[in-house]
PDB file as gemmi writes it, atoms N, CA and C in Angstrom:
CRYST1    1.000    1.000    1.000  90.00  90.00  90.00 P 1                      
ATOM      1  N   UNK A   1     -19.507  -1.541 -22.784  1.00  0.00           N  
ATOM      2  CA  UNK A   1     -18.872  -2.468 -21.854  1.00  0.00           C  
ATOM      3  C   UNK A   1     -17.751  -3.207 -22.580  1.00  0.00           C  
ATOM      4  N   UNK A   2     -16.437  -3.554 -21.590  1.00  0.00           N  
ATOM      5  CA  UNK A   2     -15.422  -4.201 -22.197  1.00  0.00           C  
ATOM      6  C   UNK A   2     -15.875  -5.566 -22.371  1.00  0.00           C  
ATOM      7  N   UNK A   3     -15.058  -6.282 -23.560  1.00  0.00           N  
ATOM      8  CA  UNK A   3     -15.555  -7.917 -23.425  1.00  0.00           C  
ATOM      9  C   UNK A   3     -14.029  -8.217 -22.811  1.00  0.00           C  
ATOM     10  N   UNK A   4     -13.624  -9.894 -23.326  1.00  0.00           N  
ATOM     11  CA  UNK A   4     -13.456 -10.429 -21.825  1.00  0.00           C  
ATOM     12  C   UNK A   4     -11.612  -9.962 -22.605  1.00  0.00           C  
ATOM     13  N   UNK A   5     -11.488  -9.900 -23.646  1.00  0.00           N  
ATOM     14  CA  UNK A   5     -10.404 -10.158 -24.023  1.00  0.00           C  
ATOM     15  C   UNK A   5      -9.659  -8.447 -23.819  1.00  0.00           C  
ATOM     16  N   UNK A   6     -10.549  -7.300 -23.824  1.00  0.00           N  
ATOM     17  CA  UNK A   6      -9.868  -5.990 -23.859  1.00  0.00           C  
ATOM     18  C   UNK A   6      -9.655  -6.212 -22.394  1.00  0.00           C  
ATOM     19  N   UNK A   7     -10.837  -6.797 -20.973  1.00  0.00           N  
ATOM     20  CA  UNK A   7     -10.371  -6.952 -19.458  1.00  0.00           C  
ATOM     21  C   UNK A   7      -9.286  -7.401 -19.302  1.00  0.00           C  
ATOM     22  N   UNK A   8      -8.378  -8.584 -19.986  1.00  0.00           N  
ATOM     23  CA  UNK A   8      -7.109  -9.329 -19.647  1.00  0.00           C  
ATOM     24  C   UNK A   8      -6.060  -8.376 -19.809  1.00  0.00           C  
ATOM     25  N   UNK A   9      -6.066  -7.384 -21.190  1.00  0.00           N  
ATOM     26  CA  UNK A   9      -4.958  -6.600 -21.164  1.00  0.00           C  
ATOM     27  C   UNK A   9      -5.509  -5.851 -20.166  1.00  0.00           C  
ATOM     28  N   UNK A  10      -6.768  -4.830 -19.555  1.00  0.00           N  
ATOM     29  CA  UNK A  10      -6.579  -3.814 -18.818  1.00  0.00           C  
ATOM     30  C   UNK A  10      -6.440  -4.469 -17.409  1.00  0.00           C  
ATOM     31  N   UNK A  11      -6.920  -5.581 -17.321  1.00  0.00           N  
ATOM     32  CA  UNK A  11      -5.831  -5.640 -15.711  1.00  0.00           C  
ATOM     33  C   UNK A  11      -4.680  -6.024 -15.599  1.00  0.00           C  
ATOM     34  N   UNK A  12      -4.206  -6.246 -16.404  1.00  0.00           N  
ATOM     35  CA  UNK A  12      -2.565  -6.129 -16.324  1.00  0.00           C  
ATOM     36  C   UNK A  12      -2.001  -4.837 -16.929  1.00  0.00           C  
ATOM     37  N   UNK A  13      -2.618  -4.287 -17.670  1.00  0.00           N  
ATOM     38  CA  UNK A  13      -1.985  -2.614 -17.458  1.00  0.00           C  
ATOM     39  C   UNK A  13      -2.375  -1.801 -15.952  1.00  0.00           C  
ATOM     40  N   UNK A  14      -3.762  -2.317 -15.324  1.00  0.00           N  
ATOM     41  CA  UNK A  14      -3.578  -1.409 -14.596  1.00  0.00           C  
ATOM     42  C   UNK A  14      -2.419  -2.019 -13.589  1.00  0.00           C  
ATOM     43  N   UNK A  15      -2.096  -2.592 -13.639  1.00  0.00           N  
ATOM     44  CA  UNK A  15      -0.754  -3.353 -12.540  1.00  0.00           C  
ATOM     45  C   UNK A  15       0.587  -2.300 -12.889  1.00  0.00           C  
ATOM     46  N   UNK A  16       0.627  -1.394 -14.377  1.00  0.00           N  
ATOM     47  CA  UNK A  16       1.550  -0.778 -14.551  1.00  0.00           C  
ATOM     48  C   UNK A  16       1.568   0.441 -14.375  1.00  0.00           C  
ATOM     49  N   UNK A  17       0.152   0.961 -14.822  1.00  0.00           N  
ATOM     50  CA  UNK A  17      -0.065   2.474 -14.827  1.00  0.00           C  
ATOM     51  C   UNK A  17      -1.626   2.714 -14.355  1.00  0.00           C  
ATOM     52  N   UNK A  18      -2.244   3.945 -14.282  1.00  0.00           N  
ATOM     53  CA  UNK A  18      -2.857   4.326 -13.731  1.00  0.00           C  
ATOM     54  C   UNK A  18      -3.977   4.603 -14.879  1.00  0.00           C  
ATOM     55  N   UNK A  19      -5.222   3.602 -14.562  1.00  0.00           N  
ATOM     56  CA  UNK A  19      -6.018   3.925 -15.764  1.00  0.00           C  
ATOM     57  C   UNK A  19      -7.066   5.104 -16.203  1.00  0.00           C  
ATOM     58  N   UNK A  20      -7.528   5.160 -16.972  1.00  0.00           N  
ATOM     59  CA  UNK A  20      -8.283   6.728 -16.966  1.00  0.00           C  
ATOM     60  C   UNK A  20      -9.808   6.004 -16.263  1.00  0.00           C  
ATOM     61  N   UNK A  21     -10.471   6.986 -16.169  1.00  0.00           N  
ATOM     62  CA  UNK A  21     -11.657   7.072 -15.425  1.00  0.00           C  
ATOM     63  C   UNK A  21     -12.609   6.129 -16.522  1.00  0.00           C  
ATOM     64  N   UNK A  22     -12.835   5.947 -17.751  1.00  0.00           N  
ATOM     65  CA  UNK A  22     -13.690   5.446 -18.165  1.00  0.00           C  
ATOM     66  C   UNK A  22     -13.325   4.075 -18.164  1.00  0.00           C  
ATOM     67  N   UNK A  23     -11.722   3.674 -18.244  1.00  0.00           N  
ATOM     68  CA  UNK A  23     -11.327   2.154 -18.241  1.00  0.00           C  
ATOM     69  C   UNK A  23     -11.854   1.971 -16.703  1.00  0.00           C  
ATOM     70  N   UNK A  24     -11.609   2.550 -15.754  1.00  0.00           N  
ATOM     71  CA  UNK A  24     -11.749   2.257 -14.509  1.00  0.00           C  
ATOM     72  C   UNK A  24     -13.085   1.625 -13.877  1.00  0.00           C  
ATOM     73  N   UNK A  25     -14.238   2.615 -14.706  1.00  0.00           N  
ATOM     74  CA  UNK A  25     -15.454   1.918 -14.588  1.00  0.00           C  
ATOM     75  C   UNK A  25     -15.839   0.829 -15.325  1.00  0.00           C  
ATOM     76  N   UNK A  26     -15.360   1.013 -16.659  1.00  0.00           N  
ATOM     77  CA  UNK A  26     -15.510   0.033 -17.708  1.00  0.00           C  
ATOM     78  C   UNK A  26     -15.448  -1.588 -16.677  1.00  0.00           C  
ATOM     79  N   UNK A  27     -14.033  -1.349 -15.903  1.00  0.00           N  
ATOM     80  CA  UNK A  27     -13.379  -2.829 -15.881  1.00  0.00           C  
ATOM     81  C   UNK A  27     -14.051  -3.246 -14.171  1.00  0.00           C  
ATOM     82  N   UNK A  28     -14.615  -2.337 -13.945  1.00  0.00           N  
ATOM     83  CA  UNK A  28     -15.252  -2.188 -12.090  1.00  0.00           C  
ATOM     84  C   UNK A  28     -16.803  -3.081 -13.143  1.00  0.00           C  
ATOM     85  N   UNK A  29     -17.270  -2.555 -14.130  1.00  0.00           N  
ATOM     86  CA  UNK A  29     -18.747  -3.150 -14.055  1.00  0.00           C  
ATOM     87  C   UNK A  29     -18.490  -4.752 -14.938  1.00  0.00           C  
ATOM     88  N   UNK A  30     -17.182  -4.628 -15.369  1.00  0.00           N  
ATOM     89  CA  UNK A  30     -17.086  -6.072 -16.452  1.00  0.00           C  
ATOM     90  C   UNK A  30     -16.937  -7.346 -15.200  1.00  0.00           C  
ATOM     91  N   UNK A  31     -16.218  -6.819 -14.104  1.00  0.00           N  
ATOM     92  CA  UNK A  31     -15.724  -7.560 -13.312  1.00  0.00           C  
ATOM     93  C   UNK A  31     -16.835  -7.653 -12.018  1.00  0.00           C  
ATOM     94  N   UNK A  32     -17.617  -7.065 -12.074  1.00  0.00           N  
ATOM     95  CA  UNK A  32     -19.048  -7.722 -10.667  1.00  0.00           C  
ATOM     96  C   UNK A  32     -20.107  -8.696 -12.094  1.00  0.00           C  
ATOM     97  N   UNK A  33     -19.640  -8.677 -13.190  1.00  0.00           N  
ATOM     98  CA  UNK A  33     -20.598  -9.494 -13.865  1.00  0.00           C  
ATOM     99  C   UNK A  33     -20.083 -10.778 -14.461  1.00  0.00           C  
ATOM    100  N   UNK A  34     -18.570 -10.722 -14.851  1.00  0.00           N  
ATOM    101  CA  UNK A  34     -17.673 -11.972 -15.473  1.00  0.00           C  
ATOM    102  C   UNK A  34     -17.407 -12.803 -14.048  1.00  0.00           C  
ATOM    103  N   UNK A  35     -17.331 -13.828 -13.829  1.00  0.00           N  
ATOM    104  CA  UNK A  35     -16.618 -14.295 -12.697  1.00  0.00           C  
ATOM    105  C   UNK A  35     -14.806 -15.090 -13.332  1.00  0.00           C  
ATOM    106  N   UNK A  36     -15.058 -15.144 -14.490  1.00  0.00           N  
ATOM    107  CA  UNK A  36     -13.419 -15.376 -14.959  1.00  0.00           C  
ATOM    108  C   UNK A  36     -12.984 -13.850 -15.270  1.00  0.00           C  
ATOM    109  N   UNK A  37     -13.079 -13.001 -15.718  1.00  0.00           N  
ATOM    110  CA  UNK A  37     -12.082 -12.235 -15.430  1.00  0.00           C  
ATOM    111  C   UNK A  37     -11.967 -11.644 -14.186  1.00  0.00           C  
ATOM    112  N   UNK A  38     -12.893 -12.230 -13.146  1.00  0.00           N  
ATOM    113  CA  UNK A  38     -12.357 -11.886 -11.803  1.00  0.00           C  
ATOM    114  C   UNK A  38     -11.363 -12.529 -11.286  1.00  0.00           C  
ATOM    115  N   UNK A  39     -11.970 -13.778 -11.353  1.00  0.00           N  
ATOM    116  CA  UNK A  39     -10.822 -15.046 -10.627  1.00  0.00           C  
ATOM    117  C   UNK A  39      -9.369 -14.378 -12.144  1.00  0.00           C  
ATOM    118  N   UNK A  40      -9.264 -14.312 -12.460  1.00  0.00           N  
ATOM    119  CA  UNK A  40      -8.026 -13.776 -13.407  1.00  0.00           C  
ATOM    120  C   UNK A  40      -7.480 -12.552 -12.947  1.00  0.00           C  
ATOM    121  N   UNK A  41      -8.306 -11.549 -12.817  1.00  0.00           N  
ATOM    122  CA  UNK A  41      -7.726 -10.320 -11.604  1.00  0.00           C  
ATOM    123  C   UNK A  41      -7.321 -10.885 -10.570  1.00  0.00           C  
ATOM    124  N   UNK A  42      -8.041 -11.808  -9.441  1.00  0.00           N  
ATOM    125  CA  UNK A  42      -7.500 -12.106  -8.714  1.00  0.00           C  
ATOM    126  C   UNK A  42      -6.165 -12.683  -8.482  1.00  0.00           C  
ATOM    127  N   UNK A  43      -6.260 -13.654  -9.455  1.00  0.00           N  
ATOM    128  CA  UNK A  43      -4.881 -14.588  -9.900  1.00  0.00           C  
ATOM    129  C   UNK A  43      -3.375 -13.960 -10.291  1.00  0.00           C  
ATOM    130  N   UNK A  44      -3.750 -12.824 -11.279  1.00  0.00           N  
ATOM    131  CA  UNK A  44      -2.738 -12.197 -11.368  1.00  0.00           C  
ATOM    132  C   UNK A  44      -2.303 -10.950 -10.163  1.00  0.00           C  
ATOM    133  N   UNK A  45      -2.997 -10.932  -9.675  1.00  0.00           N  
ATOM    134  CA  UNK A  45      -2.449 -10.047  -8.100  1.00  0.00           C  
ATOM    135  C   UNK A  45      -1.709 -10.706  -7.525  1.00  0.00           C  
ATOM    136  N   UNK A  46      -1.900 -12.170  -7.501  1.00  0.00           N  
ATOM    137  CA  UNK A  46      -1.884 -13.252  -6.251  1.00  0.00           C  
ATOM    138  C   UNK A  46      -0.220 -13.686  -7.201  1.00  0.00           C  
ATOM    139  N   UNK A  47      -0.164 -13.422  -8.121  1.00  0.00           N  
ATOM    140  CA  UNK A  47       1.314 -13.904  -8.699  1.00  0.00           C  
ATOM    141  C   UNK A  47       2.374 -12.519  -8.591  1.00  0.00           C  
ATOM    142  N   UNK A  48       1.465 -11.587  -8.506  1.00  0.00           N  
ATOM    143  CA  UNK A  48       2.184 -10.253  -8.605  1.00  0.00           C  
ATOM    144  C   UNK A  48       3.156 -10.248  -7.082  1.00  0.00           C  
ATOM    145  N   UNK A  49       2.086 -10.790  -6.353  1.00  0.00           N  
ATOM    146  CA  UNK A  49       2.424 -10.209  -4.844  1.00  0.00           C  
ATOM    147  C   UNK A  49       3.155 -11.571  -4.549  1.00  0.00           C  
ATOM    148  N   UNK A  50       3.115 -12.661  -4.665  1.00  0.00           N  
ATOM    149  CA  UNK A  50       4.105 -13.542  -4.354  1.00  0.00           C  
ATOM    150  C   UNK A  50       5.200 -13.218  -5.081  1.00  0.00           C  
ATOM    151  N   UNK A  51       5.435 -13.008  -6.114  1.00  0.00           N  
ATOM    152  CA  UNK A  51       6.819 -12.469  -6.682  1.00  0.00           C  
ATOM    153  C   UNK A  51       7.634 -11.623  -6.107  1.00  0.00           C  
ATOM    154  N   UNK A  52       6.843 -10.227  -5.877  1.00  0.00           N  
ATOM    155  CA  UNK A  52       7.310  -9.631  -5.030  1.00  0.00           C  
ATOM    156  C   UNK A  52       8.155  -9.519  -3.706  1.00  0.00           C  
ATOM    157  N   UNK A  53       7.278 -10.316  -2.803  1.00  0.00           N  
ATOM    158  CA  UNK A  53       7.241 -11.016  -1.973  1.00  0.00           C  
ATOM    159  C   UNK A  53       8.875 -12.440  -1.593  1.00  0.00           C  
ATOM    160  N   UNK A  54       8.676 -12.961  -2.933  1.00  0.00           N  
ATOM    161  CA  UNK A  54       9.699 -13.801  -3.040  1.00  0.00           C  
ATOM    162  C   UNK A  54      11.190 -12.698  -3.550  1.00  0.00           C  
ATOM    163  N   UNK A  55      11.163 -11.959  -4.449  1.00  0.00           N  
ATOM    164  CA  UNK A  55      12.356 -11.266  -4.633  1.00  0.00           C  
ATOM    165  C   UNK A  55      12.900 -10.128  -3.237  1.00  0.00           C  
ATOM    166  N   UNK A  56      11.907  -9.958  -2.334  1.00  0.00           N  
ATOM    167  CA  UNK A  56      12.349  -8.994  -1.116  1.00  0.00           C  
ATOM    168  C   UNK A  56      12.961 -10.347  -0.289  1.00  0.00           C  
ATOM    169  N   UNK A  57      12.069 -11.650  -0.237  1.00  0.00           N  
ATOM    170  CA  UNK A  57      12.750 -12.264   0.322  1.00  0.00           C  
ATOM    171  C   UNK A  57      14.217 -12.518  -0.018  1.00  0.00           C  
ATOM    172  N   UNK A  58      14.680 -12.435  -1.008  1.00  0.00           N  
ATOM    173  CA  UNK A  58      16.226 -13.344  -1.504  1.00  0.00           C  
ATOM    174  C   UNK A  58      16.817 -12.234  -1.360  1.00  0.00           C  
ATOM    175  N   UNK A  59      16.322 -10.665  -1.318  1.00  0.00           N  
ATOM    176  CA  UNK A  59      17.026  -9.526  -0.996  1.00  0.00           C  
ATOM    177  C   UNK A  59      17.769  -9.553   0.204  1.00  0.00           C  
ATOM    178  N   UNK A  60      17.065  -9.936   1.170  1.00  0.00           N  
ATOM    179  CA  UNK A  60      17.074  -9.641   2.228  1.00  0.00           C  
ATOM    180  C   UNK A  60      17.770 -11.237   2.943  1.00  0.00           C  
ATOM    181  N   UNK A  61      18.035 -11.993   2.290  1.00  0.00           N  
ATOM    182  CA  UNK A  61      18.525 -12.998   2.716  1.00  0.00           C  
ATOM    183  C   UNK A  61      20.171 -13.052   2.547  1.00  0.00           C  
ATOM    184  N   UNK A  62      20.815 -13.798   3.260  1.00  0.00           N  
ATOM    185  CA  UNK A  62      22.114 -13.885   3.642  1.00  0.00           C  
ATOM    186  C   UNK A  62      22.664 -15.152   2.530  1.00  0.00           C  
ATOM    187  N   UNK A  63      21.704 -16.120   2.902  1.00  0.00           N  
ATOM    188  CA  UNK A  63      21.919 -17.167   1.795  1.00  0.00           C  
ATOM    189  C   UNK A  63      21.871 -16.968   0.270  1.00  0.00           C  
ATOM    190  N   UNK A  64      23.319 -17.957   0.219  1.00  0.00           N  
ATOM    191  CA  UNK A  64      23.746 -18.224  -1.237  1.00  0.00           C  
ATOM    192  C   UNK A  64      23.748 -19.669  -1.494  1.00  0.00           C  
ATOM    193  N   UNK A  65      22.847 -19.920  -2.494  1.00  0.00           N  
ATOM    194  CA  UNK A  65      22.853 -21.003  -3.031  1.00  0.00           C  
ATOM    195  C   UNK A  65      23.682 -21.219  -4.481  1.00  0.00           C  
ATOM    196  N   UNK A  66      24.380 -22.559  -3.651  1.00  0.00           N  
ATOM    197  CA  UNK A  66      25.527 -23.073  -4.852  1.00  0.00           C  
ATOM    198  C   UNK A  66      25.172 -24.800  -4.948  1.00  0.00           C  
ATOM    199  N   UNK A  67      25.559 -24.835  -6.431  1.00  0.00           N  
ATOM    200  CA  UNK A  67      24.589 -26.072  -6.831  1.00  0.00           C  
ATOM    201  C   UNK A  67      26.780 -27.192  -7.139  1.00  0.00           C  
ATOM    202  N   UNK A  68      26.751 -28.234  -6.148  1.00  0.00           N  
ATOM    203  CA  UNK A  68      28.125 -29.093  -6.352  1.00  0.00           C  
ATOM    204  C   UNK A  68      28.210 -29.105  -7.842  1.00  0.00           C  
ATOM    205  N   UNK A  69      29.362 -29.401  -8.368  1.00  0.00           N  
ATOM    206  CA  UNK A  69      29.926 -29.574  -9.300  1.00  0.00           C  
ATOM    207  C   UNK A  69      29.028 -30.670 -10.028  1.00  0.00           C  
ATOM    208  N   UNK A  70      28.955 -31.736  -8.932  1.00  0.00           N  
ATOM    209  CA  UNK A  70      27.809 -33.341  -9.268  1.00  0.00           C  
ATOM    210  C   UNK A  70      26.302 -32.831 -10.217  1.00  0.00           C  
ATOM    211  N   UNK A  71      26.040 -31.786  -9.317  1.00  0.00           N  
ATOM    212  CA  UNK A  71      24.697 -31.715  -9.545  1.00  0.00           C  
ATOM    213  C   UNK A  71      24.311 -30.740 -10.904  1.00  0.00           C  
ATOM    214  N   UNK A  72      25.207 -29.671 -10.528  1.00  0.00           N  
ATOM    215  CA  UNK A  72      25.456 -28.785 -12.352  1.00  0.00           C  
ATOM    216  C   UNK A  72      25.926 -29.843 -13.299  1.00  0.00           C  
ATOM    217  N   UNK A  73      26.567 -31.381 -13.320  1.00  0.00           N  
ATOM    218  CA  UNK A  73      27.066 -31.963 -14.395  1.00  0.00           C  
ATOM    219  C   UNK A  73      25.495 -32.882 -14.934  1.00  0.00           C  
ATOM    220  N   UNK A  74      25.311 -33.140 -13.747  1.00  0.00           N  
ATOM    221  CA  UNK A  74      23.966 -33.812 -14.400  1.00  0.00           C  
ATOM    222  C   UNK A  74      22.623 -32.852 -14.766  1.00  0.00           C  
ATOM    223  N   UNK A  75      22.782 -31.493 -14.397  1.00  0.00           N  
ATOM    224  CA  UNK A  75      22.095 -31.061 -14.862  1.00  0.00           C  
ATOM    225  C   UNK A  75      22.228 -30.709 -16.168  1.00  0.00           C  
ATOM    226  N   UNK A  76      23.246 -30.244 -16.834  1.00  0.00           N  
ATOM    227  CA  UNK A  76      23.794 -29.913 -18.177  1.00  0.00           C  
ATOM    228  C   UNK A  76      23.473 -31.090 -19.017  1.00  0.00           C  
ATOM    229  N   UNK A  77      24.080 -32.349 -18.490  1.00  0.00           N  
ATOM    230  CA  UNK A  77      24.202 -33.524 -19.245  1.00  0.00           C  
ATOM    231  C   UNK A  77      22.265 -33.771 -19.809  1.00  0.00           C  
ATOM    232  N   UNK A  78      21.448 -33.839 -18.652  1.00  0.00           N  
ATOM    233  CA  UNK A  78      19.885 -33.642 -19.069  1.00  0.00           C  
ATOM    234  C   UNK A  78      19.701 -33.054 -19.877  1.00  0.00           C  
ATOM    235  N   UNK A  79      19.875 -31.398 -19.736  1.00  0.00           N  
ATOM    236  CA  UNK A  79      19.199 -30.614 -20.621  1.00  0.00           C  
ATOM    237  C   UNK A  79      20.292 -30.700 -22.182  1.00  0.00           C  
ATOM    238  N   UNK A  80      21.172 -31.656 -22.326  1.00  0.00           N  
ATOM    239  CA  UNK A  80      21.659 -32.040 -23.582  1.00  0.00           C  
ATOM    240  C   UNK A  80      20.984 -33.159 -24.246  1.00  0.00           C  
ATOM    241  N   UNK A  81      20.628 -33.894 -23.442  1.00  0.00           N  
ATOM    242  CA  UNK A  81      20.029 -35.099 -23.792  1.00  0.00           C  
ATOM    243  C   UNK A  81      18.819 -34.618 -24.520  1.00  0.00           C  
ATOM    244  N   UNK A  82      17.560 -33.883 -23.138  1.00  0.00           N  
ATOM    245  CA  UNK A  82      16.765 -33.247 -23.942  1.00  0.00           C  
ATOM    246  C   UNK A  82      16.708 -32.111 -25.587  1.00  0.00           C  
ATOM    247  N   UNK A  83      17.536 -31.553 -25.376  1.00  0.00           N  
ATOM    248  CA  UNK A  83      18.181 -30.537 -26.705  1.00  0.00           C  
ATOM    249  C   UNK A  83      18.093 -31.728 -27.977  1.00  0.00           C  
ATOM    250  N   UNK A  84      18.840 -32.820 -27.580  1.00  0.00           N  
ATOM    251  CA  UNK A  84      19.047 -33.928 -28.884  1.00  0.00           C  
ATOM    252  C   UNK A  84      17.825 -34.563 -29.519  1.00  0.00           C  
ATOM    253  N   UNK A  85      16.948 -34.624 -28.356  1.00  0.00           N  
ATOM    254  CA  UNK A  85      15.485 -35.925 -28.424  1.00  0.00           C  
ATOM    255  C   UNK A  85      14.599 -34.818 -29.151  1.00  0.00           C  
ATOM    256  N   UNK A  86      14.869 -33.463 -28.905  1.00  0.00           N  
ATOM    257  CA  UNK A  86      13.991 -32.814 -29.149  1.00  0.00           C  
ATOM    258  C   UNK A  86      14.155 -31.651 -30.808  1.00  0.00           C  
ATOM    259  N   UNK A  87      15.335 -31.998 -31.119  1.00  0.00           N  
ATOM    260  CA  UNK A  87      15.831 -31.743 -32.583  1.00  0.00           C  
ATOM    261  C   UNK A  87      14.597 -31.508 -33.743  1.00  0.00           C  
TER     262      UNK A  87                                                      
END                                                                             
């Protein structure tokens, strides 16, 4: 049986590729017995598919977001401030 740390990489590989038959069971019996690397399978689906989800949206959208001149100056000017404090 996998422990908890080989489950984190294999469910995020299987998100890439297609696992062999023994990872497959391996990670089917780790996961009706761990309840964190379930809620962690779950979690990372649930970020997979909102991402997704969010990049078809902006695909498919008409809108362009442009940030005023005002608002890019104070944003720059922040993240300088921060850059300095944080030296």
């Amino acid at each position: 049986m996998f422990n908890c740390k080989k489950m984190t990489y294999l469910v995020s590989e299987s998100l890439d590729r297609k696992l062999s038959l023994h990872q497959r069971m391996g990670m089917r019996i780790h996961l009706m017995m761990c309840k964190f690397c379930s809620r962690y399978q779950e979690q990372l689906l649930f970020l997979c598919k909102t991402a997704r989800l969010y990049s078809e949206s902006i695909e498919n959208s008409d809108l362009s977001i442009q940030l005023s001149s005002e608002v890019g100056k104070r944003i720059k000017e922040s993240m300088v401030r921060f850059l300095e404090k944080h030296k």
